[in-house]
mmCIF file of the C-alpha atoms, coordinates in Angstrom:
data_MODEL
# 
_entry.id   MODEL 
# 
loop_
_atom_site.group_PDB 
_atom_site.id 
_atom_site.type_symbol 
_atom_site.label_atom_id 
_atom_site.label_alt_id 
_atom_site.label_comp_id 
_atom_site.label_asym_id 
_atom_site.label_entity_id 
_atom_site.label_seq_id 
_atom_site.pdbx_PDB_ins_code 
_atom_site.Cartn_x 
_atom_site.Cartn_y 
_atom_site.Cartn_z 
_atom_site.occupancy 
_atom_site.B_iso_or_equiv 
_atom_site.pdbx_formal_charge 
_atom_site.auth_seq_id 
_atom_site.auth_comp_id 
_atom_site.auth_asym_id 
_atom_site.auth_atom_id 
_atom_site.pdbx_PDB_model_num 
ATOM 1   C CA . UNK A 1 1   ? -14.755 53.309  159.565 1.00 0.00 ? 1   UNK A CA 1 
ATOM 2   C CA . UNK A 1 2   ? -14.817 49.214  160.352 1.00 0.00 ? 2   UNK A CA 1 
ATOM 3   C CA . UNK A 1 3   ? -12.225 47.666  158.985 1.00 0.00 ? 3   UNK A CA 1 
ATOM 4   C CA . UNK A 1 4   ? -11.169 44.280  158.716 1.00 0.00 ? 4   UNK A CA 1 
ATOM 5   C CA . UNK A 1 5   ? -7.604  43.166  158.564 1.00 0.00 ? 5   UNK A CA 1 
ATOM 6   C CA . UNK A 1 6   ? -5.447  40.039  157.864 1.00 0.00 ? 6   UNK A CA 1 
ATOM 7   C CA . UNK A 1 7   ? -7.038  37.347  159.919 1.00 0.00 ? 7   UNK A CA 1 
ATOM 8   C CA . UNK A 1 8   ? -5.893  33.767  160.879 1.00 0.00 ? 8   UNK A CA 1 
ATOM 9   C CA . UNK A 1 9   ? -8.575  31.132  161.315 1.00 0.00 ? 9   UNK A CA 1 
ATOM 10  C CA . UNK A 1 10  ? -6.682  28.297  163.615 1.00 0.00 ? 10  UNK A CA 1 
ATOM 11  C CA . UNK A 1 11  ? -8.903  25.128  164.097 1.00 0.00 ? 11  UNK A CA 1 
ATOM 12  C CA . UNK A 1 12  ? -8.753  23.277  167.237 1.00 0.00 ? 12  UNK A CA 1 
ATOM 13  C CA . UNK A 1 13  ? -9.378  19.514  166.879 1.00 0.00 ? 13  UNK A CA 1 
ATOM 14  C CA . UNK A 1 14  ? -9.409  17.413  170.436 1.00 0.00 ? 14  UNK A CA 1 
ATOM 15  C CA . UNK A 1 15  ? -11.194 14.395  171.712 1.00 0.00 ? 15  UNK A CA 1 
ATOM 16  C CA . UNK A 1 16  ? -14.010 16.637  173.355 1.00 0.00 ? 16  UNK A CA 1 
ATOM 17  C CA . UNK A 1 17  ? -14.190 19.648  171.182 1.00 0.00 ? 17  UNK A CA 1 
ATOM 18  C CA . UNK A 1 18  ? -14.008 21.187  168.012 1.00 0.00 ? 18  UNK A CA 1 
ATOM 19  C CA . UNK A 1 19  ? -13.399 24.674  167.657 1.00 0.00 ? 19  UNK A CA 1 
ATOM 20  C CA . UNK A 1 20  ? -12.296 27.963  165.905 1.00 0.00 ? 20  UNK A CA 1 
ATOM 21  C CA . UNK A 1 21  ? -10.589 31.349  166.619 1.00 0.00 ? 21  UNK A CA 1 
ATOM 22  C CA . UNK A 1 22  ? -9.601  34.189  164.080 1.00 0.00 ? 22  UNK A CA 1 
ATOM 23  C CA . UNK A 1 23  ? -6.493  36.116  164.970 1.00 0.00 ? 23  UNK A CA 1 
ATOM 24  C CA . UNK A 1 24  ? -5.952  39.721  164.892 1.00 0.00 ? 24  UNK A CA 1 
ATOM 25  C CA . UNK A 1 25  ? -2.925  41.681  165.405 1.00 0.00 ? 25  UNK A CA 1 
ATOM 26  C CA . UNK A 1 26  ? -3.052  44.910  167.026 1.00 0.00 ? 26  UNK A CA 1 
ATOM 27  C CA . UNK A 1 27  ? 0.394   45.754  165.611 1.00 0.00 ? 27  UNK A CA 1 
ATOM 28  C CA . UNK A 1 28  ? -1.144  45.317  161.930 1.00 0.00 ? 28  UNK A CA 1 
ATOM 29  C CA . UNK A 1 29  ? -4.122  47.473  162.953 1.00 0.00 ? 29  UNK A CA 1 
ATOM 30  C CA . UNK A 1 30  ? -2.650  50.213  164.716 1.00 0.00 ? 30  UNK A CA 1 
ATOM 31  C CA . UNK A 1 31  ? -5.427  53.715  164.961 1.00 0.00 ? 31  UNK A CA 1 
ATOM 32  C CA . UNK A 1 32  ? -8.074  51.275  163.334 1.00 0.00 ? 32  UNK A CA 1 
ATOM 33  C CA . UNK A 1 33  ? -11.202 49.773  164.205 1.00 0.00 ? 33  UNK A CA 1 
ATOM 34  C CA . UNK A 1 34  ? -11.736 46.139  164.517 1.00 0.00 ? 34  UNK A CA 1 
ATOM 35  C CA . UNK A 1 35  ? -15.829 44.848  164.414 1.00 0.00 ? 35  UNK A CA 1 
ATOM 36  C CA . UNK A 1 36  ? -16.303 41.524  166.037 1.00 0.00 ? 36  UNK A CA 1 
ATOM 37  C CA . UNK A 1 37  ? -20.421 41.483  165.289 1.00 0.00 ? 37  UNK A CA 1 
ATOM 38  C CA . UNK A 1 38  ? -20.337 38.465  163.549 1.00 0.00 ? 38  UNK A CA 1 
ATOM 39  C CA . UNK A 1 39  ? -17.196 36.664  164.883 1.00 0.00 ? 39  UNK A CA 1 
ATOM 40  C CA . UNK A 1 40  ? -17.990 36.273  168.370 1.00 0.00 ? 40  UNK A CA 1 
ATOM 41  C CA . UNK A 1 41  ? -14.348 35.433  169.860 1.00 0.00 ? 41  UNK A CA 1 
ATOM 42  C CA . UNK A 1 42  ? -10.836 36.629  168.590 1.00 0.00 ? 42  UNK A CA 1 
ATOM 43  C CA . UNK A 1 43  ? -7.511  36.226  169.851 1.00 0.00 ? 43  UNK A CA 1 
ATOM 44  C CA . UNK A 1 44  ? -5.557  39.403  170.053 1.00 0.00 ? 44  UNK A CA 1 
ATOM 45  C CA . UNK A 1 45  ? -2.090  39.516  169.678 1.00 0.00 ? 45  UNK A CA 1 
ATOM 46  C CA . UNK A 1 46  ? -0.119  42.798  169.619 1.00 0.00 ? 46  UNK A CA 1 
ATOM 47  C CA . UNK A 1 47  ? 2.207   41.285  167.238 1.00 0.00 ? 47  UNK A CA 1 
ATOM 48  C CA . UNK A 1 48  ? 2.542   38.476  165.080 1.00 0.00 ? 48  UNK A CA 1 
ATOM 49  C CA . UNK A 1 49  ? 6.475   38.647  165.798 1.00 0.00 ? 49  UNK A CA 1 
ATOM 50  C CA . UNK A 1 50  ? 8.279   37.248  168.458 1.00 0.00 ? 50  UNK A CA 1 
ATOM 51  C CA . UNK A 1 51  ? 8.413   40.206  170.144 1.00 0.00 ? 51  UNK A CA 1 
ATOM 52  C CA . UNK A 1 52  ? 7.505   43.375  169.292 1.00 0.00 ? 52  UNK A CA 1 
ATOM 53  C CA . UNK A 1 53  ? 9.075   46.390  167.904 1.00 0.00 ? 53  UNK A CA 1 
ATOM 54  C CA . UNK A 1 54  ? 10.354  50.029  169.654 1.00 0.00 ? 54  UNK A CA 1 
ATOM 55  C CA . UNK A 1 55  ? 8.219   53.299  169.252 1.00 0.00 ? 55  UNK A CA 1 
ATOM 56  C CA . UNK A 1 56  ? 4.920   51.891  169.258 1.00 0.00 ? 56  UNK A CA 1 
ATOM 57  C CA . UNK A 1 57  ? 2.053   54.527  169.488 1.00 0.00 ? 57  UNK A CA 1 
ATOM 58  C CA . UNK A 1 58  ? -0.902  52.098  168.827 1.00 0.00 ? 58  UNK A CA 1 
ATOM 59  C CA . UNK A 1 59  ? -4.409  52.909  169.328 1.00 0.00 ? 59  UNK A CA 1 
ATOM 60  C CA . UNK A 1 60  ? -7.229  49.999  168.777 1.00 0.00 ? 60  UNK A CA 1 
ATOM 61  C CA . UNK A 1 61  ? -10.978 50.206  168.871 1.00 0.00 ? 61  UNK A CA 1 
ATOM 62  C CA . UNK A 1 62  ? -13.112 46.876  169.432 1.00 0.00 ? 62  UNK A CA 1 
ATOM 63  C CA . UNK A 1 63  ? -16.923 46.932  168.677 1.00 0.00 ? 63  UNK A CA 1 
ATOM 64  C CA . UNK A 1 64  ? -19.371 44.355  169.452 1.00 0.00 ? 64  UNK A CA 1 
ATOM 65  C CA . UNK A 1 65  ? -23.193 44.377  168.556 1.00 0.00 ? 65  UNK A CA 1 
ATOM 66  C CA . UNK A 1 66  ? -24.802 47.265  170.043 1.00 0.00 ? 66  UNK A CA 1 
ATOM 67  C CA . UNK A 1 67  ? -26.569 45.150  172.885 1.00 0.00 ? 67  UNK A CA 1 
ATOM 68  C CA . UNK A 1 68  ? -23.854 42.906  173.618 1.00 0.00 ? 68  UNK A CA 1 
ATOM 69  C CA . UNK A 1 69  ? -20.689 43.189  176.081 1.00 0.00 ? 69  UNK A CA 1 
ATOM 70  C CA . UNK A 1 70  ? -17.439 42.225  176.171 1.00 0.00 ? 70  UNK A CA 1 
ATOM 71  C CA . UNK A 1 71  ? -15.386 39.966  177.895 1.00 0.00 ? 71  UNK A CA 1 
ATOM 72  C CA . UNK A 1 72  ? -11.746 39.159  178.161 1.00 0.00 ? 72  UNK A CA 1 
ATOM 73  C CA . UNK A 1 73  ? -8.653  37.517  179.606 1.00 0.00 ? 73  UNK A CA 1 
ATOM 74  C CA . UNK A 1 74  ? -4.868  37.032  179.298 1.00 0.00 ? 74  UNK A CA 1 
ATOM 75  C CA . UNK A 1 75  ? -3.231  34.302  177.437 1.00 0.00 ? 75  UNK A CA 1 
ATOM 76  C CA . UNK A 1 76  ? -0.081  35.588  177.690 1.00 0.00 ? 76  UNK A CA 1 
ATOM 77  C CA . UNK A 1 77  ? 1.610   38.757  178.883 1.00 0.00 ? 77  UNK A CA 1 
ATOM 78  C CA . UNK A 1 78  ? 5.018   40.381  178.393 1.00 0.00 ? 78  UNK A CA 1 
ATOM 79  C CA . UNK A 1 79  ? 5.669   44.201  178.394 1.00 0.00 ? 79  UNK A CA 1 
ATOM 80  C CA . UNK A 1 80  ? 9.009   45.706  179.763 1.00 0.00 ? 80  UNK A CA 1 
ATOM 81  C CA . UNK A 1 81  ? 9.115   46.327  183.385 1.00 0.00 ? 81  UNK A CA 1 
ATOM 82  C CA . UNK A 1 82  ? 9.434   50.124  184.319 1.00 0.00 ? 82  UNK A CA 1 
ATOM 83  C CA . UNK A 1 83  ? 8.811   52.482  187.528 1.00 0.00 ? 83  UNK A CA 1 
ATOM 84  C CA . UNK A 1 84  ? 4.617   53.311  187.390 1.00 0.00 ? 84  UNK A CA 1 
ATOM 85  C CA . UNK A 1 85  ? 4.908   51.539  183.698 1.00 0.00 ? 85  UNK A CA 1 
ATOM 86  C CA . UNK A 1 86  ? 6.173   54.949  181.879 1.00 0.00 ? 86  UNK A CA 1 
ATOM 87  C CA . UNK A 1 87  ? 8.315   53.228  178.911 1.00 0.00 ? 87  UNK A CA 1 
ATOM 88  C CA . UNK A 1 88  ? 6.758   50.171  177.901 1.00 0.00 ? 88  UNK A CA 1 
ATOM 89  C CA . UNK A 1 89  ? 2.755   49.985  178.626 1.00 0.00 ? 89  UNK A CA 1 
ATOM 90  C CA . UNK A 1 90  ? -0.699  48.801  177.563 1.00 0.00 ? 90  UNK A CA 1 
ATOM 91  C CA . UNK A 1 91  ? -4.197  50.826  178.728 1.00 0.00 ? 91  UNK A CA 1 
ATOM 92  C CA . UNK A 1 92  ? -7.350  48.861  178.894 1.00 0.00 ? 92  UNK A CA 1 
ATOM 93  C CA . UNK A 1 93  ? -10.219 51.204  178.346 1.00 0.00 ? 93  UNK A CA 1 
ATOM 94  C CA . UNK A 1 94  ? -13.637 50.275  179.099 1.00 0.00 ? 94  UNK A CA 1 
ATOM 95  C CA . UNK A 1 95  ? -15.516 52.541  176.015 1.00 0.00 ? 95  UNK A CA 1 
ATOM 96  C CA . UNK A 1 96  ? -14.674 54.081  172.931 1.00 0.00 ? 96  UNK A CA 1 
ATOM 97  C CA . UNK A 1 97  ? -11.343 55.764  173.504 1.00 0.00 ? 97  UNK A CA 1 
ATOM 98  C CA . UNK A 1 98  ? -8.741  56.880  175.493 1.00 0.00 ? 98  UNK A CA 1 
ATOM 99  C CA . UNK A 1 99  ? -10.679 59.109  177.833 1.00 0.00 ? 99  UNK A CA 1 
ATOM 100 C CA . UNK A 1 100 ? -12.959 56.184  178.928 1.00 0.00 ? 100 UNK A CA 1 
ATOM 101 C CA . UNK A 1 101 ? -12.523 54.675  182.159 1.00 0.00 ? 101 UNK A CA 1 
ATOM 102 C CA . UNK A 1 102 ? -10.172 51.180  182.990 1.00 0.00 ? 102 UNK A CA 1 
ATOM 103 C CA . UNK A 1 103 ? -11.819 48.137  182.252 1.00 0.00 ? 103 UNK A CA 1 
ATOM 104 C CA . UNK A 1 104 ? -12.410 47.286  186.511 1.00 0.00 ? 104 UNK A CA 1 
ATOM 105 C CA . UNK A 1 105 ? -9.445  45.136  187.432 1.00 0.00 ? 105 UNK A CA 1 
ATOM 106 C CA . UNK A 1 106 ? -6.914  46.514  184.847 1.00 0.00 ? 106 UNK A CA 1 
ATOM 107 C CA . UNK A 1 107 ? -6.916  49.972  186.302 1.00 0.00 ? 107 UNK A CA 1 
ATOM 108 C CA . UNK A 1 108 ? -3.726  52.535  185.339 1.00 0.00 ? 108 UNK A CA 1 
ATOM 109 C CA . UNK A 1 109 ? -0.868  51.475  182.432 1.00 0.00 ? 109 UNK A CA 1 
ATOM 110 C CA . UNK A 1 110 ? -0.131  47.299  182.603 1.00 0.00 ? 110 UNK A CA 1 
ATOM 111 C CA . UNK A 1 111 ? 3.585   46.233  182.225 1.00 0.00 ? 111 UNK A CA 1 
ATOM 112 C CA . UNK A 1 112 ? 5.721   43.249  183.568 1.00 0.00 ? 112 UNK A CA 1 
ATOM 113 C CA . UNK A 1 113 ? 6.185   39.595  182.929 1.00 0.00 ? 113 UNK A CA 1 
ATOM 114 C CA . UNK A 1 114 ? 2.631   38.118  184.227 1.00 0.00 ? 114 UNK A CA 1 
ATOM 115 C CA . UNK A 1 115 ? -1.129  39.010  184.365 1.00 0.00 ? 115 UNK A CA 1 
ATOM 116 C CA . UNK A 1 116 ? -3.773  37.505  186.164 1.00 0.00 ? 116 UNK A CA 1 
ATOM 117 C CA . UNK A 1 117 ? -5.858  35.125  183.744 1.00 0.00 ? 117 UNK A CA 1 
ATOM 118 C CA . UNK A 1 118 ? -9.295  36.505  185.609 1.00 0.00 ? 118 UNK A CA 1 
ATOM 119 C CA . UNK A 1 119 ? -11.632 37.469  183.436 1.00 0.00 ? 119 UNK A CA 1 
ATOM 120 C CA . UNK A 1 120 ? -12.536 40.874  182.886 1.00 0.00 ? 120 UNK A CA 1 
ATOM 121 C CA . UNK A 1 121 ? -16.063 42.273  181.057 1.00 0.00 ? 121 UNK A CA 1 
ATOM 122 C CA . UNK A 1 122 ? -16.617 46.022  179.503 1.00 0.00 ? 122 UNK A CA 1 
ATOM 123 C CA . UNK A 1 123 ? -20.102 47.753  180.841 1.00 0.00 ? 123 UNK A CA 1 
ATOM 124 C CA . UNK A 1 124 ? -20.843 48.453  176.982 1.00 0.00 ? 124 UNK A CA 1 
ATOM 125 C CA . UNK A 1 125 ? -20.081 46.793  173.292 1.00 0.00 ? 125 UNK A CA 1 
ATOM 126 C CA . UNK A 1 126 ? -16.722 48.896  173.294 1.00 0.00 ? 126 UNK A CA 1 
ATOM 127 C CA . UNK A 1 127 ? -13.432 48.385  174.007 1.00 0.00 ? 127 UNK A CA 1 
ATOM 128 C CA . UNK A 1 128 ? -10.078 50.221  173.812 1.00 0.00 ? 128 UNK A CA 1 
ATOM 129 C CA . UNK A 1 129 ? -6.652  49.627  173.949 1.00 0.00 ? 129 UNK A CA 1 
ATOM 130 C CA . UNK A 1 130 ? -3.849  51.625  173.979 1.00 0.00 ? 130 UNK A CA 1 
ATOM 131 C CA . UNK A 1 131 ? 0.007   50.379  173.488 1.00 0.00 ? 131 UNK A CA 1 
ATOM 132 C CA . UNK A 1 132 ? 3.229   52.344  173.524 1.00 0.00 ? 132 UNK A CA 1 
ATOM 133 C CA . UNK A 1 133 ? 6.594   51.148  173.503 1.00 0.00 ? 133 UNK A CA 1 
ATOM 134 C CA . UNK A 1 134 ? 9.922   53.184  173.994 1.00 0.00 ? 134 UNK A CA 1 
ATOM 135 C CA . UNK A 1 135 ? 12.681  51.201  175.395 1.00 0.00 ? 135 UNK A CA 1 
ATOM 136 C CA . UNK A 1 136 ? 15.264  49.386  173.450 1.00 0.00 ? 136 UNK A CA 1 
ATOM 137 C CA . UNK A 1 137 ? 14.425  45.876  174.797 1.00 0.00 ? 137 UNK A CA 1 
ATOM 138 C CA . UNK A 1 138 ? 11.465  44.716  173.487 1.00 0.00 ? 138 UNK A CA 1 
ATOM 139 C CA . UNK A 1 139 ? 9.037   41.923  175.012 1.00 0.00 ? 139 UNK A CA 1 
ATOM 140 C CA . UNK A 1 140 ? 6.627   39.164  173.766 1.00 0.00 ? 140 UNK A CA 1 
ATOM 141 C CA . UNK A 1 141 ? 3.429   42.066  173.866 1.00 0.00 ? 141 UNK A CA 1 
ATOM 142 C CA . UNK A 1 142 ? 0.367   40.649  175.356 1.00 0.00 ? 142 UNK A CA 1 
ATOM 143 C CA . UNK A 1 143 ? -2.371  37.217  173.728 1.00 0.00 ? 143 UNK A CA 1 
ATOM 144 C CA . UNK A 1 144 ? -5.796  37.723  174.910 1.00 0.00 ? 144 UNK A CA 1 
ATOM 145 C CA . UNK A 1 145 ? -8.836  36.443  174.203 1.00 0.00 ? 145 UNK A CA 1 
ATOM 146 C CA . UNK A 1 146 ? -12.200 38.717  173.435 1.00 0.00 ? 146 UNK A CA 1 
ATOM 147 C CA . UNK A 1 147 ? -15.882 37.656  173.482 1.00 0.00 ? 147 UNK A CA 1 
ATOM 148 C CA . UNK A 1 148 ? -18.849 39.248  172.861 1.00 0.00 ? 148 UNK A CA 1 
ATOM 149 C CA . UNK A 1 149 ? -22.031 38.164  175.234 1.00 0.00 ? 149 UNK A CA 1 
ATOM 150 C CA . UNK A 1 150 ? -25.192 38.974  176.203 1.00 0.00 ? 150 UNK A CA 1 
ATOM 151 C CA . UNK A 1 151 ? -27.257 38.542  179.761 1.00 0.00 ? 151 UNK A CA 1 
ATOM 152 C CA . UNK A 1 152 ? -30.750 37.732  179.573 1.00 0.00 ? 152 UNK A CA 1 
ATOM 153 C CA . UNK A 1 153 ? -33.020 34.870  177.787 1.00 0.00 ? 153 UNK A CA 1 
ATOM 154 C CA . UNK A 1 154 ? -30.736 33.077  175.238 1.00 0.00 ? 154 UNK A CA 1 
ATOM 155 C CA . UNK A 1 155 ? -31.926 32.783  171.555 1.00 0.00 ? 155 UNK A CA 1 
ATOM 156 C CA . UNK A 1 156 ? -31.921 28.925  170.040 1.00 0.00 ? 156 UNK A CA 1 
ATOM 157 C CA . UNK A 1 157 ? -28.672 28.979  168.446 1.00 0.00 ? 157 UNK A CA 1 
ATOM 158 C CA . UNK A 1 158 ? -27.041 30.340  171.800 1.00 0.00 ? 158 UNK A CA 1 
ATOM 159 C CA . UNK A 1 159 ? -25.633 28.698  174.784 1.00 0.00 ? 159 UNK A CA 1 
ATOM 160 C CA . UNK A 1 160 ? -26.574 29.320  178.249 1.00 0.00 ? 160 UNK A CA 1 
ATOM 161 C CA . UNK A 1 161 ? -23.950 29.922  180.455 1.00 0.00 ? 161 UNK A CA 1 
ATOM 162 C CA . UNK A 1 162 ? -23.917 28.922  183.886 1.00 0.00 ? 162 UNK A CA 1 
ATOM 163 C CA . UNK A 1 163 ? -22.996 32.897  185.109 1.00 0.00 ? 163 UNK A CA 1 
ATOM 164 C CA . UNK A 1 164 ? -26.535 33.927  182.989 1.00 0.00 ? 164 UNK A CA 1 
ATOM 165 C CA . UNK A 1 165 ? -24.328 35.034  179.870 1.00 0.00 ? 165 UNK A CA 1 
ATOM 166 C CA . UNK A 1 166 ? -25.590 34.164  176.273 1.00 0.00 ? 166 UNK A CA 1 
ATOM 167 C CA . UNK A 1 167 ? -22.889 33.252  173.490 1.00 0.00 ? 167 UNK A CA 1 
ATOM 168 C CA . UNK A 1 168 ? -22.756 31.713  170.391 1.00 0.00 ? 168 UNK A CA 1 
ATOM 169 C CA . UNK A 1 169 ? -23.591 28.115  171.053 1.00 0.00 ? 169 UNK A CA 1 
ATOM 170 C CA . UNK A 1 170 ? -20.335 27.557  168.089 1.00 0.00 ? 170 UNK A CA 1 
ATOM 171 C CA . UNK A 1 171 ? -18.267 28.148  170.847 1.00 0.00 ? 171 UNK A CA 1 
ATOM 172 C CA . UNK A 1 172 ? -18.922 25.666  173.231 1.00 0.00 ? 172 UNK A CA 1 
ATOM 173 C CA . UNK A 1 173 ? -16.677 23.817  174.583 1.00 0.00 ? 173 UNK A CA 1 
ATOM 174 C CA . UNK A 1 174 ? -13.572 25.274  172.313 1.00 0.00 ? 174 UNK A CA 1 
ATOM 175 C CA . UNK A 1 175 ? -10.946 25.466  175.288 1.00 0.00 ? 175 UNK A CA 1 
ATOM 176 C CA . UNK A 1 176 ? -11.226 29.610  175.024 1.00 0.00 ? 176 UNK A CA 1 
ATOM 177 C CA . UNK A 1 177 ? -13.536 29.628  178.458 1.00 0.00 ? 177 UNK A CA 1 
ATOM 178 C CA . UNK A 1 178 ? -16.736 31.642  176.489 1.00 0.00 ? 178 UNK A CA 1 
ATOM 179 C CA . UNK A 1 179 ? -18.214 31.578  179.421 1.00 0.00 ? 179 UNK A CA 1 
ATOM 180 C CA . UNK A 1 180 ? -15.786 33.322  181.330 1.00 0.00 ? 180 UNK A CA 1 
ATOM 181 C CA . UNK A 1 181 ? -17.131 30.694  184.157 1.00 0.00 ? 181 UNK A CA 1 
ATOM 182 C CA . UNK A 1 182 ? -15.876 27.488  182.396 1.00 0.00 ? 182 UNK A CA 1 
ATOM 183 C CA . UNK A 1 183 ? -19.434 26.286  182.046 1.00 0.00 ? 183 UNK A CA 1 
ATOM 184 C CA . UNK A 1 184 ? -19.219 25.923  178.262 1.00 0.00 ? 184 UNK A CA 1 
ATOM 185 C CA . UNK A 1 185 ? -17.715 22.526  178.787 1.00 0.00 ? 185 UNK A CA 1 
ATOM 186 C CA . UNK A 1 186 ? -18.847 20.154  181.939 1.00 0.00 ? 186 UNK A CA 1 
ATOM 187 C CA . UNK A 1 187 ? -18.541 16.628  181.869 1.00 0.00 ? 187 UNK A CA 1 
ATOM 188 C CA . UNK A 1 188 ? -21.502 15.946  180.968 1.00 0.00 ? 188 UNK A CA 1 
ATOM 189 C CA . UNK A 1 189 ? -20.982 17.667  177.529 1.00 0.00 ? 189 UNK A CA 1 
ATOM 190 C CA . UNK A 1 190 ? -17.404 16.207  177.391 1.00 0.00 ? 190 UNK A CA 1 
ATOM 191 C CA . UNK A 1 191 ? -19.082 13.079  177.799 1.00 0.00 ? 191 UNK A CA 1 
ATOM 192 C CA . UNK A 1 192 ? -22.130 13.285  175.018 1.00 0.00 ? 192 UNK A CA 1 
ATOM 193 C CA . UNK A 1 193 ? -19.581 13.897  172.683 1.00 0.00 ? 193 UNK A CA 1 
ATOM 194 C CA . UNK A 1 194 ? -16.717 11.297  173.608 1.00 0.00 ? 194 UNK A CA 1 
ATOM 195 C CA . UNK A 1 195 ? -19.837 8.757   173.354 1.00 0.00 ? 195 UNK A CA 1 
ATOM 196 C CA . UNK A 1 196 ? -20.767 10.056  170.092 1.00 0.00 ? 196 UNK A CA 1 
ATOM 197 C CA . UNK A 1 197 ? -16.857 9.734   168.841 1.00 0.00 ? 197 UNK A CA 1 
ATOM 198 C CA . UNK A 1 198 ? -17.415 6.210   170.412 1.00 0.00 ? 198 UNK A CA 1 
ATOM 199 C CA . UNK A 1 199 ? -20.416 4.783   168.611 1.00 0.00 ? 199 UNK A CA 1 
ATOM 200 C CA . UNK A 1 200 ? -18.702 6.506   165.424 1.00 0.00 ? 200 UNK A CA 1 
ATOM 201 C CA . UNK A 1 201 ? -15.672 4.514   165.724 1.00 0.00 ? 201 UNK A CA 1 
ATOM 202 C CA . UNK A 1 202 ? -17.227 1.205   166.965 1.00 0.00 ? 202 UNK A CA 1 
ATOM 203 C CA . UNK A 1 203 ? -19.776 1.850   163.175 1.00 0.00 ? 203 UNK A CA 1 
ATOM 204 C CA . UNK A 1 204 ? -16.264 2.102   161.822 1.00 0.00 ? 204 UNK A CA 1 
ATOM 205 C CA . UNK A 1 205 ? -14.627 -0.744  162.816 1.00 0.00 ? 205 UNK A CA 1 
ATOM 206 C CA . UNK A 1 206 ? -17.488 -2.613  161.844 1.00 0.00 ? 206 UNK A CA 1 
ATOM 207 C CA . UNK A 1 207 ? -17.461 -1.575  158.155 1.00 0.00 ? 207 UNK A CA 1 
ATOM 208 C CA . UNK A 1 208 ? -13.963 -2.335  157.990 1.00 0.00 ? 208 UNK A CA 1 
ATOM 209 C CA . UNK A 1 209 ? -14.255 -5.848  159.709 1.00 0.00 ? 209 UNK A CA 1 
ATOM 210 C CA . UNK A 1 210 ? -16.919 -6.386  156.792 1.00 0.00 ? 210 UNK A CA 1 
ATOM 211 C CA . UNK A 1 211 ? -15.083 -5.134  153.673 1.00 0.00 ? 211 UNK A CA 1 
ATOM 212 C CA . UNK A 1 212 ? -11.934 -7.784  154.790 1.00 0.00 ? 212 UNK A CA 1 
ATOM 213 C CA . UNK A 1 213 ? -14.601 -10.302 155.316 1.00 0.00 ? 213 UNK A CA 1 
ATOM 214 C CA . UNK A 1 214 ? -15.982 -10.056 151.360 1.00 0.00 ? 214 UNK A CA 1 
ATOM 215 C CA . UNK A 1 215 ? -12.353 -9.105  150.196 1.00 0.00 ? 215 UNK A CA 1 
ATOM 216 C CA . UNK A 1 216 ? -11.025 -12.706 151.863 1.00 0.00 ? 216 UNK A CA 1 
ATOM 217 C CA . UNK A 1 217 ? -14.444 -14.460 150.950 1.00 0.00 ? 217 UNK A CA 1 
ATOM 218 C CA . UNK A 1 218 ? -13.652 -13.390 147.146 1.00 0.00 ? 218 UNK A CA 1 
ATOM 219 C CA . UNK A 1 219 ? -10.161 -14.383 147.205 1.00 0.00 ? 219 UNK A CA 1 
ATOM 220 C CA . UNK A 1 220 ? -11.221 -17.435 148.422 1.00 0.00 ? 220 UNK A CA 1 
ATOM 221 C CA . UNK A 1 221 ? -14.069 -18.214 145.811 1.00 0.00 ? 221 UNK A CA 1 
ATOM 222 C CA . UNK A 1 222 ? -11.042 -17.308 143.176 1.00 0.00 ? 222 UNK A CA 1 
ATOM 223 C CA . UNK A 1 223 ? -8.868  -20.022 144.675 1.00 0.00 ? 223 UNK A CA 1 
ATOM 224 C CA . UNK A 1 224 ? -11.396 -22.625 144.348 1.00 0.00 ? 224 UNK A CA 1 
ATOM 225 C CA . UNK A 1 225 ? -12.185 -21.795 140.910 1.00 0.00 ? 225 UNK A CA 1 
ATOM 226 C CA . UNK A 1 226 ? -8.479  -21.866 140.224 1.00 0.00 ? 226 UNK A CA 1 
ATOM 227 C CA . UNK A 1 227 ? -8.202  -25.366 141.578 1.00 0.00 ? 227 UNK A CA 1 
# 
C-alpha cells in the first residue's frame, strides 16, 4: 500500500536560489508507507509538534524508484538520552524493514542531543525507520532531509553532481545539499543567476525611469495648455 499523507510545500526564495521541499511527518504516518518517486527530496520530521509525544511505536517505510538510492542527513536531532538508547530511540534501516541492516554510519538505536550532519546513502531504493518513545520527558524528535539519486550518465532534465550522482536538476542549488557533496551550487552557478537577477532589475529600473518620464512630460503638456 503507498500512501500519501498531509504534506507541506515550503518555498525557499533567496538571492541565488529558488527552491521547494514537501514535509512529511513520521508521527502522522506511523506503520505506513511513504513513495518519494516523483518528489525527489522531503524533509522528515517525526512530529509536527514541538516535541513529541510518550509511547511511540512508529514504524515508516520510504521508497524511491526502483533504480534509484537514497540519501540523507540530519537537520536537527533531539531524542532523550538513555544507557545503550533503551527508552527513547530511532533505528535507521538500510532496506525494507526492521530486519535490514543500519544504514553504514548510523549503526545500533540513535538518541541524544546532536548528530553528525554527514551524509549517509541506502545500497537500494528503500529505507526504514523505526521510532519508540517511553520516557516521560519528551524531546524535539529528529528533521532530516531524504533524496533520491542515481549514479551513472545523467538524463537532460538532471543535474550532474560533482560525486557522479544524478538528481533532479529542480533541485539545484535549493540550500538542501542534493548532492550530498555541495556541488549543486558553486559560484559559478550562484553567479549566472545573481547576473541574471541583475540585468532583470537594471530592465526594471529602466521601465520605471521611462513611465515618470511620459507621466511628468504629460503633466507638463497639461500645464501649458492650461496657461
Amino acid at each position: 500500500m503507498k500512501c500519501f499523507p498531509s504534506v507541506s510545500v515550503i518555498l525557499l526564495l533567496s538571492l541565488d536560489c529558488v527552491g521547494a521541499i514537501v514535509y512529511f511527518f513520521m508521527e502522522d504516518n506511523c506503520n505506513g508507507v511513504v513513495d518519494i518517486s516523483y518528489i525527489d527530496q522531503i524533509r522528515l520530521q517525526l512530529t509536527r509538534h514541538n516535541s513529541y509525544r510518550a509511547n511511540m511505536n512508529c514504524k515508516l517505510l520510504i521508497t524511491a524508484n526502483t533504480t534509484d538510492r537514497l540519501m540523507l542527513f540530519f537537520k536537527d536531532f533531539g531524542v532523550e538520552t538513555s544507557a545503550s538508547c533503551n527508552l527513547d530511540y530511532l533505528e535507521v534501516h538500510d532496506g525494507n524493514s526492521i530486519n535490514s541492516p543500519f544504514v553504514p554510519g548510523l549503526s545500533n538505536r540513535q538518541c541524544g542531543s546532536y548528530m553528525s550532519s554527514s551524509v549517509r546513502k541506502t545500497s537500494g531504493n528503500y529505507l526504514f525507520l523505526y521510532f519508540q518513545s517511553s520516557s516521560i520527558r519528551q524531546e524535539r524528535g529528529f528533521d532530516m532531509i531524504i533524496t533520491q539519486y542515481y549514479t551513472g550518465k545523467c538524463h537532460e532534465d538532471e543535474f550532474s553532481c560533482s560525486n557522479g550522482r544524478c538528481v533532479s536538476s529542480g533541485l539545484v542549488c535549493n540550500g538542501y545539499n542534493p548532492c550530498g557533496d555541495y556541488s549543486d551550487c558553486t559560484s559559478e552557478l550562484a553567479t549566472g543567476v545573481i547576473i541574471g537577477i541583475a540585468a532583470g532589475s537594471f530592465v526594471f529600473v529602466i521601465c520605471v525611469l521611462y513611465l515618470i518620464l511620459i507621466y511628468r512630460r504629460r503633466r507638463r503638456q497639461n500645464y501649458e495648455l492650461i496657461e
